[in-house]
ROFI-100805 format. One record per atom (N, C-alpha, C, O): residue in three letters; residue number from 1; x, y, z. Coordinates in steps of 0.2 Angstrom, whole numbers. Example, Ala and Ser with C-alpha at 12.3 -4.5 7.8 and 13.67 -1.06 7.14 Angstrom:
2
    aa     i      px      py      pz
   ALA     1      66     -28      39
   ALA     1      62     -22      39
   ALA     1      66     -16      39
   ALA     1      71     -17      42
   SER     2      64     -11      35
   SER     2      68      -5      36
   SER     2      64       0      39
   SER     2      67       6      40
//
This chain:
93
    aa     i      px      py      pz
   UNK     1     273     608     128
   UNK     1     273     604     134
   UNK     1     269     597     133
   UNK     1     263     598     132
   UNK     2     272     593     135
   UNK     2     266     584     136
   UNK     2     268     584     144
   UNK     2     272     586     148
   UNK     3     261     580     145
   UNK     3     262     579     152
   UNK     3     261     572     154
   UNK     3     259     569     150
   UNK     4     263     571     159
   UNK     4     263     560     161
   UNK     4     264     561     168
   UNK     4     267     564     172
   UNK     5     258     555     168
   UNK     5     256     554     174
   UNK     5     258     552     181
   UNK     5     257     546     182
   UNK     6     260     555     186
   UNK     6     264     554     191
   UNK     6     260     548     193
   UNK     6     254     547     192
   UNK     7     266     541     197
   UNK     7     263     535     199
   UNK     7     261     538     206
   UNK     7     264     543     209
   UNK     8     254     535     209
   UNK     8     252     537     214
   UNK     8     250     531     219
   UNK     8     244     531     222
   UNK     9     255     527     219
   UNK     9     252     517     225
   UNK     9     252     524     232
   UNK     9     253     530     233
   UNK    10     249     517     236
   UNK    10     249     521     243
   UNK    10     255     524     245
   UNK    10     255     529     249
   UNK    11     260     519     244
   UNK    11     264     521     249
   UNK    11     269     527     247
   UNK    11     273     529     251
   UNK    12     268     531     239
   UNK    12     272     538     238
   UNK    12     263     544     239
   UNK    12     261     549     236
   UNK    13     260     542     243
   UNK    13     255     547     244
   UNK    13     256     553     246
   UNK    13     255     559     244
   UNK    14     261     550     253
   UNK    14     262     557     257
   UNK    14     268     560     250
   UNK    14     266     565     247
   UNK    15     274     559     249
   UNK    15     278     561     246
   UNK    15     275     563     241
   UNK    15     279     568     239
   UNK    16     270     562     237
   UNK    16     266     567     230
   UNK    16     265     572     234
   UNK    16     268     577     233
   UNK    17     258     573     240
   UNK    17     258     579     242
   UNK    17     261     582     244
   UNK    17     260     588     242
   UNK    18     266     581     247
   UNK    18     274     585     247
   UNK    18     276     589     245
   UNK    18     278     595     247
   UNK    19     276     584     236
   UNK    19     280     587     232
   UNK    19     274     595     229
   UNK    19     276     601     228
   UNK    20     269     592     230
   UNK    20     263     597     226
   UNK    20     264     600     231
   UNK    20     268     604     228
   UNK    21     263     603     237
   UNK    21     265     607     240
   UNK    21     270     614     240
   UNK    21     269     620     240
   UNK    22     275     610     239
   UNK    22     281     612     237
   UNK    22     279     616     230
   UNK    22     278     622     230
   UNK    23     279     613     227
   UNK    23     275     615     217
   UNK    23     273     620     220
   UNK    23     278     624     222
   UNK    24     266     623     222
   UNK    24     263     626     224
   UNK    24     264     632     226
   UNK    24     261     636     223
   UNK    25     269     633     230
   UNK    25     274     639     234
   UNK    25     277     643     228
   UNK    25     276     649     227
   UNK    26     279     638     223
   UNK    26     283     644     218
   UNK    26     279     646     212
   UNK    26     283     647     207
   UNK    27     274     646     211
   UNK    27     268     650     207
   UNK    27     271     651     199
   UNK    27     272     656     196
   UNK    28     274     641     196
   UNK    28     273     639     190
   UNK    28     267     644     184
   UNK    28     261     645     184
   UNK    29     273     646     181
   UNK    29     266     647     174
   UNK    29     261     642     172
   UNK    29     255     643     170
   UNK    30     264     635     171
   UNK    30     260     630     169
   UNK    30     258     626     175
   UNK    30     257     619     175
   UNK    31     256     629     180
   UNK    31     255     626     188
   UNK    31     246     621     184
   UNK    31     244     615     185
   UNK    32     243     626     181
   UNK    32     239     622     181
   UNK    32     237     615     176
   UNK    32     232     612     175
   UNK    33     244     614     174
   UNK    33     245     609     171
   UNK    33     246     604     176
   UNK    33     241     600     175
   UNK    34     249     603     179
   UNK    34     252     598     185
   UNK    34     246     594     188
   UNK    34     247     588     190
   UNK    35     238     597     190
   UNK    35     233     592     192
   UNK    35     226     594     189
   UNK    35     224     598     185
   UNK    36     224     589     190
   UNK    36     218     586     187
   UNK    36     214     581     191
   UNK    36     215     574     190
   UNK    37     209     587     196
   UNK    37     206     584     200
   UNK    37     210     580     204
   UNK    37     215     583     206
   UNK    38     210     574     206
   UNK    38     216     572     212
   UNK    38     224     567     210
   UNK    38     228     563     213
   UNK    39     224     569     204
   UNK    39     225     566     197
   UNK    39     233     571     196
   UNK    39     233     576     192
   UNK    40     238     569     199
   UNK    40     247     573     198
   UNK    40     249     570     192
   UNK    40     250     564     190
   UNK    41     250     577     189
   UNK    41     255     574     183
   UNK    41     263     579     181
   UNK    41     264     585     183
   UNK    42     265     577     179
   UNK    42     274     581     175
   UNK    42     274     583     170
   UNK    42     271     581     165
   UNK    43     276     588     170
   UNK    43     278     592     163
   UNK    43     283     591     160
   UNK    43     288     590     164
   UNK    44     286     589     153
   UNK    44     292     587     149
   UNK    44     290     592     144
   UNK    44     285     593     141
   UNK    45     296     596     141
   UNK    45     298     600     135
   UNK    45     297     596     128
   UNK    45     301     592     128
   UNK    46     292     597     122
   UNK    46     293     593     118
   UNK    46     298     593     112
   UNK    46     299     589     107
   UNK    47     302     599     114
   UNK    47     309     603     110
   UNK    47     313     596     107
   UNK    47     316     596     102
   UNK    48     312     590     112
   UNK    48     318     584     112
   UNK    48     312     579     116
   UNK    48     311     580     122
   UNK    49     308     574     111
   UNK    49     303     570     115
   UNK    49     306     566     118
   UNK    49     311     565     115
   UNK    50     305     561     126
   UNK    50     307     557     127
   UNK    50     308     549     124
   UNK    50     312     545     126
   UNK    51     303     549     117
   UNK    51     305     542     112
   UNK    51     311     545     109
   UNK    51     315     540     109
   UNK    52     312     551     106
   UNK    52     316     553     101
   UNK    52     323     551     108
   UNK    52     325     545     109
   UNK    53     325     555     110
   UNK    53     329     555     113
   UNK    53     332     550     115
   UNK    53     338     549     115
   UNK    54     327     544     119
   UNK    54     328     536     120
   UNK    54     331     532     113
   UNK    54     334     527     112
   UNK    55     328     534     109
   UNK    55     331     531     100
   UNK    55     338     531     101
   UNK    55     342     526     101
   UNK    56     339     539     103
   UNK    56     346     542     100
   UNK    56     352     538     105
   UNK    56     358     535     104
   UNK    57     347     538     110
   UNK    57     353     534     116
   UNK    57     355     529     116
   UNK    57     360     527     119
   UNK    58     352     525     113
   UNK    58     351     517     111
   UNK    58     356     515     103
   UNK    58     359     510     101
   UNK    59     354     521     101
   UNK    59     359     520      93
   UNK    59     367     521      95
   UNK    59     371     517      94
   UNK    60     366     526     100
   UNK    60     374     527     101
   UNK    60     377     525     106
   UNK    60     383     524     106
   UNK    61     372     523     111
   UNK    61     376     520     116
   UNK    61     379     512     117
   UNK    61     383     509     120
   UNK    62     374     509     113
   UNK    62     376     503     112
   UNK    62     381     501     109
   UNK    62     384     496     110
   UNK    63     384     506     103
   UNK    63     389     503     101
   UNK    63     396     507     106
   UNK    63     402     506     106
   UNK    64     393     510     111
   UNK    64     400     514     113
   UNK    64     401     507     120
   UNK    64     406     505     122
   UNK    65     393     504     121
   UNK    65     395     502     128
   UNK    65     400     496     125
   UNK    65     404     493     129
   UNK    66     398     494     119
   UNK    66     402     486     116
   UNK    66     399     481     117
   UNK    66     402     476     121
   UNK    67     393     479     115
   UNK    67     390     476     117
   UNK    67     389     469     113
   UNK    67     387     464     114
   UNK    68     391     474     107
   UNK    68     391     470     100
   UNK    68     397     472      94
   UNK    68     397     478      93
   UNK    69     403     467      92
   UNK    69     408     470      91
   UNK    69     406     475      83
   UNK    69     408     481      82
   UNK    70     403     470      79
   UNK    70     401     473      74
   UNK    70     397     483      74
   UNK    70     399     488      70
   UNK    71     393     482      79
   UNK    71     389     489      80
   UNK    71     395     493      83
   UNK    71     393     499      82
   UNK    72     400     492      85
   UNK    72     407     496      88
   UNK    72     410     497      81
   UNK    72     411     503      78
   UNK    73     412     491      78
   UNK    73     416     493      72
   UNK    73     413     500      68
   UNK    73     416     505      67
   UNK    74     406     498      66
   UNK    74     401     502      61
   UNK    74     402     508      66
   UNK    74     405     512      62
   UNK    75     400     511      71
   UNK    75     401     518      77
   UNK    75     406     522      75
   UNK    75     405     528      74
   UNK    76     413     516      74
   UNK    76     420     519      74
   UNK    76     420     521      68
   UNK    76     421     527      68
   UNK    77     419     519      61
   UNK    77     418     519      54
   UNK    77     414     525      53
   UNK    77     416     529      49
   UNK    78     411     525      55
   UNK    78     404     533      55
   UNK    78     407     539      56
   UNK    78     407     544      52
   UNK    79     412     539      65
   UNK    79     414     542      67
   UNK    79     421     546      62
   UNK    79     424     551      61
   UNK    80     421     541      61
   UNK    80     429     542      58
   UNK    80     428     547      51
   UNK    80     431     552      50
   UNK    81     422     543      48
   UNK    81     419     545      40
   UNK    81     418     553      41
   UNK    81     422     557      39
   UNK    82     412     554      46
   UNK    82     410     560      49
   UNK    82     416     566      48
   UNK    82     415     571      45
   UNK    83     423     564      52
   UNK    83     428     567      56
   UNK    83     433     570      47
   UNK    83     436     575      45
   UNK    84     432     564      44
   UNK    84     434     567      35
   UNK    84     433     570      35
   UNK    84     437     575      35
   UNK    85     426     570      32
   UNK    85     422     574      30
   UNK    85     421     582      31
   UNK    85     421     586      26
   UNK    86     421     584      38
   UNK    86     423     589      42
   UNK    86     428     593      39
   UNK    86     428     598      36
   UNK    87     435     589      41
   UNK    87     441     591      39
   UNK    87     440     592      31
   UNK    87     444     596      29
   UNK    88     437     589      26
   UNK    88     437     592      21
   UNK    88     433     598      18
   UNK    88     433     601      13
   UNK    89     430     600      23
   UNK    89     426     605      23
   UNK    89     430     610      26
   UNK    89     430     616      23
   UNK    90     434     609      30
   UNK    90     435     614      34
   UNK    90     441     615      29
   UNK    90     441     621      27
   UNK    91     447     611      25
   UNK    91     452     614      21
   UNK    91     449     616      15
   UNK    91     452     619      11
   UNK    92     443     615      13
   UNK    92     440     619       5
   UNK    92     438     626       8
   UNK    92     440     632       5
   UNK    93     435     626      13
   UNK    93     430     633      15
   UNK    93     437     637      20
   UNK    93     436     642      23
//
């Protein structure tokens, strides 16, 4: 697990304790990860990092959203190459 830091301006104050509240009630195995001294933070699974993950979304979504015809063409070409490849595997094996 990584943890990150809950934003804490005045005005999500009450809704931090809240939430910590809430947190609280259901007796988390990593509860005591979540503060530190007056200090909230989050837990994220490092299975799939948030950087790694943000990469992946940005590699593929850009060319699906079209943003660049080039980076669409190369997607489709990938894809296509991929989907061969596959089907050659799957009629040898």
């Amino acid at each position: 697990m990584s943890r990150f830091p809950i934003p804490n301006p005045p005005q999500m104050r009450s809704k931090n304790r809240n939430w910590w509240n809430e947190v609280k009630k259901q007796h988390y195995v990593n509860l005591k990860y979540l503060i530190e001294g007056e200090k909230l933070y989050g837990l994220e699974a490092e299975a799939v990092s948030t950087k790694r993950l943000t990469d992946e979304l940005k590699k593929t979504m850009v060319p699906i959203i079209g943003k660049d015809e080039e980076l669409l063409k190369t997607y489709e070409l990938e894809q296509l190459d991929q989907a061969i490849v596959d089907l050659i595997i799957h009629i040898i094996t």
